[in-house]
DOMI-718286 format. One line per 3 residues: their letters; for each residue x, y, z negated of C-alpha. Coordinates in Angstrom, 3 decimals. Layout:
# DOMI-718286
A	X Y Z ~ ...
//
This chain:
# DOMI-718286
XXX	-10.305 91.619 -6.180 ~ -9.882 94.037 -8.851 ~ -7.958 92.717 -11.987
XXX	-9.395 94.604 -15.209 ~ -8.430 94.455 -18.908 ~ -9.905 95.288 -22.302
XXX	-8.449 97.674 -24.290 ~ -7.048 96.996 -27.525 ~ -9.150 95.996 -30.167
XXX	-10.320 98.938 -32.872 ~ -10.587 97.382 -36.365 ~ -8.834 97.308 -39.690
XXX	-9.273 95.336 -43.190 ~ -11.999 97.014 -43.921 ~ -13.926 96.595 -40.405
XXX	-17.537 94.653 -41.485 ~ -19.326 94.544 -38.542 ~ -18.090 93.820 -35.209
XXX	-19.650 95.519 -32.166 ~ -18.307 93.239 -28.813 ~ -18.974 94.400 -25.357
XXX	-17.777 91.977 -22.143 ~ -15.007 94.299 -19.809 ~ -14.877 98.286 -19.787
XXX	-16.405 99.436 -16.365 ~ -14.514 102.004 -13.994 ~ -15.557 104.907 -16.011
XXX	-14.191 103.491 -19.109 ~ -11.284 102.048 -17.400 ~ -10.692 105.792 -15.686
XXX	-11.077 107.901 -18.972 ~ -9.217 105.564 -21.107 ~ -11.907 104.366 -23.443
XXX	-14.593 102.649 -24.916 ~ -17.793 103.721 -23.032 ~ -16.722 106.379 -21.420
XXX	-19.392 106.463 -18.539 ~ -21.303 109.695 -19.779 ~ -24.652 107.841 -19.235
XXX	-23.886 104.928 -21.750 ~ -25.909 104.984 -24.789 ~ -23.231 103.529 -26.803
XXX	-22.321 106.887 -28.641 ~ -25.229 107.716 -29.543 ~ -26.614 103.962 -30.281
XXX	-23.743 103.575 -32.931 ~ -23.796 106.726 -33.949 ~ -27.238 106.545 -34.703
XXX	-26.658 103.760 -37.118 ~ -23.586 105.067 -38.853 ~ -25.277 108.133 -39.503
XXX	-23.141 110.824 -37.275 ~ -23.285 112.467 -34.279 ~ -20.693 110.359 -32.520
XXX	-21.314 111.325 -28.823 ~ -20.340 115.270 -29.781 ~ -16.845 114.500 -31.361
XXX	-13.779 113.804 -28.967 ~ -13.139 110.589 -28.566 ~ -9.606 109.966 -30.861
XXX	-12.918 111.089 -33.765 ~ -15.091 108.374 -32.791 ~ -13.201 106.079 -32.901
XXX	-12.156 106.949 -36.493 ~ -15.369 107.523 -37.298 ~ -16.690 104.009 -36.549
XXX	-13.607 102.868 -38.045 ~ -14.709 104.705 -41.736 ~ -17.902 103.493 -41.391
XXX	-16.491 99.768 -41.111 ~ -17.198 99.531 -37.377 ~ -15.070 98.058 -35.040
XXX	-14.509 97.681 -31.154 ~ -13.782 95.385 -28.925 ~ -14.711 93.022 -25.663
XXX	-15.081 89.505 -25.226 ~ -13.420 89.447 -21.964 ~ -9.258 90.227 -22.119
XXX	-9.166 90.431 -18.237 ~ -11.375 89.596 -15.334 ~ -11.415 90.051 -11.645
XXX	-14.397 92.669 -11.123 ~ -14.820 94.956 -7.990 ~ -16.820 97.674 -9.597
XXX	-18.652 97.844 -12.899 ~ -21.646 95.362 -13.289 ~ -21.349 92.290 -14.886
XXX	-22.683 89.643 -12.133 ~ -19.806 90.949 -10.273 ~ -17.272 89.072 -12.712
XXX	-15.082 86.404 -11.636 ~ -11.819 84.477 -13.404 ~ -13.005 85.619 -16.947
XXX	-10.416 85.209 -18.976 ~ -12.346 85.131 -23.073 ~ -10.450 87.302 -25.523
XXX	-9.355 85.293 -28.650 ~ -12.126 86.597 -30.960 ~ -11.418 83.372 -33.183
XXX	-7.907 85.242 -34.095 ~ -9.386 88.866 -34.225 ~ -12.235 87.344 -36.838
XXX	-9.501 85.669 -38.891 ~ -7.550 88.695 -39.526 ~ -10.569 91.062 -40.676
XXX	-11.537 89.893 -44.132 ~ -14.523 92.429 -44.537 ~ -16.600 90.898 -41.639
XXX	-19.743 90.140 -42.346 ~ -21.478 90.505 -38.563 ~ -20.716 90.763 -35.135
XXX	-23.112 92.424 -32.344 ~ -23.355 91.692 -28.970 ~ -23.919 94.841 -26.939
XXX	-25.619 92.701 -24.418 ~ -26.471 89.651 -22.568 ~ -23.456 88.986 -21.181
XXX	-21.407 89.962 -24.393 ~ -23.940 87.606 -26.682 ~ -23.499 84.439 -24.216
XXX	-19.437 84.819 -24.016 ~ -19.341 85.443 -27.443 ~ -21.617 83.289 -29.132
XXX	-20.357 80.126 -27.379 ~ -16.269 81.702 -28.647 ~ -17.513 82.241 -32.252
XXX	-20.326 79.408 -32.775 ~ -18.500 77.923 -35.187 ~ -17.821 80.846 -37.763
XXX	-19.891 80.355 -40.799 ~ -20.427 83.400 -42.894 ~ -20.632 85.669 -39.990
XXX	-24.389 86.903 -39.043 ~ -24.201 86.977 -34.982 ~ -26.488 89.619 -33.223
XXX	-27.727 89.987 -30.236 ~ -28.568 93.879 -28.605 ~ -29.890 95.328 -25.254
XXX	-27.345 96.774 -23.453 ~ -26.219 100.423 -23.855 ~ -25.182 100.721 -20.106
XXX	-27.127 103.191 -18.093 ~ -27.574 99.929 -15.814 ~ -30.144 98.358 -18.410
XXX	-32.757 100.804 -17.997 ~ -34.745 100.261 -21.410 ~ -35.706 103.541 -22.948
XXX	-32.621 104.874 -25.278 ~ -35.750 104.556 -28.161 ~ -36.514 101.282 -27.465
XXX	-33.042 100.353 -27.822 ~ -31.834 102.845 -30.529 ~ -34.749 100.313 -32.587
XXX	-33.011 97.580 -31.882 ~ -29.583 98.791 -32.705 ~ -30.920 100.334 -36.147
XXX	-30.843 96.489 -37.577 ~ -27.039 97.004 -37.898 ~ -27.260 98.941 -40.567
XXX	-28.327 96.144 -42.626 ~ -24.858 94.497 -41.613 ~ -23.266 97.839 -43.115
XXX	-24.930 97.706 -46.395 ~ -25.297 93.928 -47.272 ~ -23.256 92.905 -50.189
//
């Protein structure tokens, strides 16, 4: 088997919503970040909410962009045997500890699931948080072959998570 980690999370005290995938994929894993398979609509999902054209910056600017937004980054799963990049093909999850993330970002008001996978892992990890809105969101991944519209709707209800007082 194939022993894969997260990377570290991307937040800071002023981080308000929470966007959680499960375990970066090879692509990610082999460019060194977040979503780096060029056919993941990630980019362009969150950038889409945030208002700028994420997917056409280099990557360190993403990442501070999200960040000045009050997005933040990170996975549910620390480390997991995976051979490949789908999620069936996980084995000997090992959860991230969201609870201690959460506690230490004092702006959070939501955190999205950026899929199935991501919502069931992290739902049953952070059940018990009141105060924090949990949603759910199809997939980005090229492998979850909803139209980028279709989903881009979806992932537009996160701006309400931005501008709630």
């Amino acid at each position: 088997m194939s022993l894969k980690r997260a990377f570290d999370p991307v937040v800071d005290a002023h981080t308000r919503l929470l966007i959680l995938g499960n375990l970066p994929g090879d692509a990610s894993l082999k460019a060194g970040q977040y979503y780096g398979h060029p056919r993941n609509g990630f980019w362009r999902l969150v950038g889409g909410v945030i208002g700028v054209e994420l997917a056409a910056l280099p990557y360190p600017d993403r990442l501070e962009g999200l960040k000045a937004a009050g997005v933040g980054l990170w996975d549910v799963i620390a480390s997991a045997d995976r051979p490949g990049s789908l999620d069936a093909a996980i084995r000997n999850a090992e959860a991230a500890d969201l609870n201690r993330l959460v506690e230490g970002l004092p702006a959070l008001r939501a955190v999205a699931f950026n899929g199935g996978t991501a919502a069931r892992l992290g739902r049953r990890l952070l059940s018990a948080r009141a105060g924090i809105a949990l949603i759910d969101l199809p997939s980005s991944s090229p492998a979850h072959t909803r139209p980028l519209a279709e989903k881009a709707a979806a992932w537009a209800t996160l701006s309400q998570a931005l501008t709630r007082g």
